[in-house]
C-alpha positions, 0 to 999 in steps of 0.5 A: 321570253319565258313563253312556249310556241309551237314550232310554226308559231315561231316561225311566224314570229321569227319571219315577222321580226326579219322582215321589220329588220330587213326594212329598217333604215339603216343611216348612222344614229338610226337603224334596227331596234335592238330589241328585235334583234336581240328577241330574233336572235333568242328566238332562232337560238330556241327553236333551231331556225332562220328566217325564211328570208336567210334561207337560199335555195339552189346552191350548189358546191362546186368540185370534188374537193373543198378550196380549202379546208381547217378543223372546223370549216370547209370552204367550197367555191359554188354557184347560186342563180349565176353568180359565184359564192363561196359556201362555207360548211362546218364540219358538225358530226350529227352524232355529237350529242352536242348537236343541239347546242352547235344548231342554236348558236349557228341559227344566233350566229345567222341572226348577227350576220345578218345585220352587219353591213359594213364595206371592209366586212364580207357580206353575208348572202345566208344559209343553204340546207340543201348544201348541208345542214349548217351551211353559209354561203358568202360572195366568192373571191378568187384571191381567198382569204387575205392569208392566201392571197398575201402567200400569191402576192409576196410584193404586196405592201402590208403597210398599204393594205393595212393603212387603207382598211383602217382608214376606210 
């Protein structure tokens, strides 16, 4: 892809390539075309941007304090249309002359998420801007991560759970 686009050229093209992603068969042997895949993640990667399909609207974090919180993440339990979600903040300083760079592999990041679908992986719901500018929003699961609720659950058989995900 050695070709230059205006911004809303390539936006067009990014919003086209998805919407061939997102009604793609997706049976075992079958599916997206690698070939979109790999030319929608170059081209979010390029031009700093998602598909407007990714984009989720009227998200709100909830509380004054994130759920929890690392070096690079904050994690927020919030709301969109009714129902729950965990939204997921990376802490970017805007500052950092590297911001460019962080922008394009978040947009390459966005891209991959969006087209995993596999029932022992989270699924991925898309960004929220409104929230912060490099934002992902997930479903919300009250227990946390499996670290926090093994912490709750010291009973808990971590043979079990671990012989039901990898038999799954």
């Amino acid at each position: 892809m050695t070709e230059s686009l205006s911004l809303g050229d390539a936006e067009k093209r990014i919003n086209e390539i998805a919407e061939v992603l997102a009604n793609a068969t997706r049976t075992p042997g079958s599916g997206p075309k690698g070939e979109d895949i790999i030319a929608l993640h170059k081209l979010c990667g390029k031009y700093h941007t998602v598909p407007a399909a990714y984009k989720l609207e009227h998200v709100i974090k909830e509380g004054s304090k994130p759920q929890s919180i690392s070096r690079v993440t904050e994690i927020w339990k919030g709301g969109h249309k009714g129902e729950e979600v965990a939204v997921k903040i990376l802490r970017v300083s805007l500052d950092n002359p590297e911001v460019q760079r962080t922008k394009s592999r978040f947009c390459q990041e966005v891209v991959l998420m969006k087209q995993i679908d596999h029932d022992n992986i989270l699924p991925f719901y898309g960004v929220s801007t409104t929230v912060s500018e490099f934002c992902l929003v997930f479903p919300w699961y009250e227990n946390g991560d499996i670290t926090k609720f093994l912490k709750a659950n010291l009973g808990t058989n971590r043979y079990e759970l671990l012989s039901t995900f990898w038999l799954t």
